[in-house]
N, C-alpha and C positions, 0 to 999 in steps of 0.2 A: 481527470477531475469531473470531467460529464458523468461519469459511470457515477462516484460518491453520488453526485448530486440528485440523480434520479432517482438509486438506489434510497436517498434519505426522502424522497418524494417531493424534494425541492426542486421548483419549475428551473432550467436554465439558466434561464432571464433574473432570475434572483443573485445571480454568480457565486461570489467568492464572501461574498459580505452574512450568508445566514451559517456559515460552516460555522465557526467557533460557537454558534448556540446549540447547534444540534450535537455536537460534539463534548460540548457542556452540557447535555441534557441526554445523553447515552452512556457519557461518564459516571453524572450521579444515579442514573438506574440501573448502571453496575455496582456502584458502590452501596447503594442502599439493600440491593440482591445481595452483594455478598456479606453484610451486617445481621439477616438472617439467616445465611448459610451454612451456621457453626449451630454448634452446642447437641444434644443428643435427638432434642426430635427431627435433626439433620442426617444425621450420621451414627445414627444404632436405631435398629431395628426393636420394635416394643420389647420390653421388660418379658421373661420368661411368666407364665400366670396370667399377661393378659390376654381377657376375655372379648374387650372390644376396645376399638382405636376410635378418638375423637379430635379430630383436625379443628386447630384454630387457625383459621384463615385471613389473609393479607386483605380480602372482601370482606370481612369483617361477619363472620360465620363462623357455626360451630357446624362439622362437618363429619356426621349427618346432625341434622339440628334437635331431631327427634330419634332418641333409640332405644328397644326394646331387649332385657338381658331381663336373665332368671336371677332369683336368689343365691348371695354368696361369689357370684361374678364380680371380676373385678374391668374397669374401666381406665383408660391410657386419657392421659389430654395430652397432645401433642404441639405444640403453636411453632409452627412451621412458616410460620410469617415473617415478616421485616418488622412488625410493630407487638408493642408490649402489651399482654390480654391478661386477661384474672377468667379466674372460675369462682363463681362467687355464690354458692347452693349454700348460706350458713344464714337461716331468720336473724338470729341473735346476731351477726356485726354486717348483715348486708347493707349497704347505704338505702338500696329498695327494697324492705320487708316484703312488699305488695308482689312484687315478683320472682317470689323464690319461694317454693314449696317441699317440705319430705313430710314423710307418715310419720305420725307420735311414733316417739321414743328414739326413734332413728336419730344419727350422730349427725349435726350439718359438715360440709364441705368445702373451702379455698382455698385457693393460691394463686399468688401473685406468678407468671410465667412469662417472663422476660423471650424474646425470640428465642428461638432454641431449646426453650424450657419444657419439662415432662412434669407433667402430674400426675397421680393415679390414686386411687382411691376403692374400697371394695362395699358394693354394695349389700346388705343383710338381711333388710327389711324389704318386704315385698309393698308398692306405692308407686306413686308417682313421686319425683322429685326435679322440681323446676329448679332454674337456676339460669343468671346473665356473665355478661364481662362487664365492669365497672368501666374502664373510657368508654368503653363503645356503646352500653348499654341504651343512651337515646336512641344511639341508628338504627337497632331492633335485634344487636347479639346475644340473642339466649338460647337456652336448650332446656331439654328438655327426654328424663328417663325412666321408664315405665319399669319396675321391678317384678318379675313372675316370682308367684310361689314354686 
């Protein structure tokens, strides 16, 4: 039992008495790990055609935050996380107009992405085009993609 208890970095002295928390508290961060461990951006490799992969992260990040792709590329979201994220690049139904940008004419962008969930999207118009996740958007998840001619 010494060996658990060190291993969990609980002092000796503490005994027998802090095991069912830590044990309670390893359990549910396996079980919350393996709630995001299913669905395709777990378990298949990007979509044949994609051009670049964008990781939605359990840090609440889009990963890379910022990415540069030529015209006609197409773009992966992948939310690889344990928590539910949106891609929300559309002016007309973003809840923050103010922070979400694409060049006139260009088509806006979301989805809702449940863990495990894939989005993709191809970009046409050369610009920049901003865009957040809806829960997370106070903490500062946005991104953001520069389109070349």
């Amino acid at each position: 039992m010494r060996c658990v208890l060190v291993w969990c970095g609980i002092p000796p002295q503490m005994g027998h008495a802090m095991l069912p928390k830590v044990f309670q508290t390893i359990t549910l961060m396996l079980v919350l790990t393996a709630c995001g461990a299913d669905g395709p951006a777990n378990n298949t490799p990007p979509a044949p055609g994609t051009d670049a992969v964008i990781e939605l992260t359990t840090t609440l990040k889009f990963a890379p935050e910022r990415l540069t792709i030529p015209a006609g590329a197409t773009v992966e979201w992948r939310n690889s996380s344990i928590l539910d994220h949106t891609v929300s690049g559309d002016p007309a139904t973003a809840e923050h107009p103010a922070d979400v940008a694409i060049p006139a004419g260009a088509a806006g962008f979301s989805a809702d992405l449940p863990a495990g969930g894939v989005f993709r999207h191809t970009f046409n118009l050369p610009g920049t085009y901003r865009y957040y996740c809806d829960p997370h958007h106070g903490l500062g998840m946005k991104g953001e993609i520069t389109v070349t001619p």
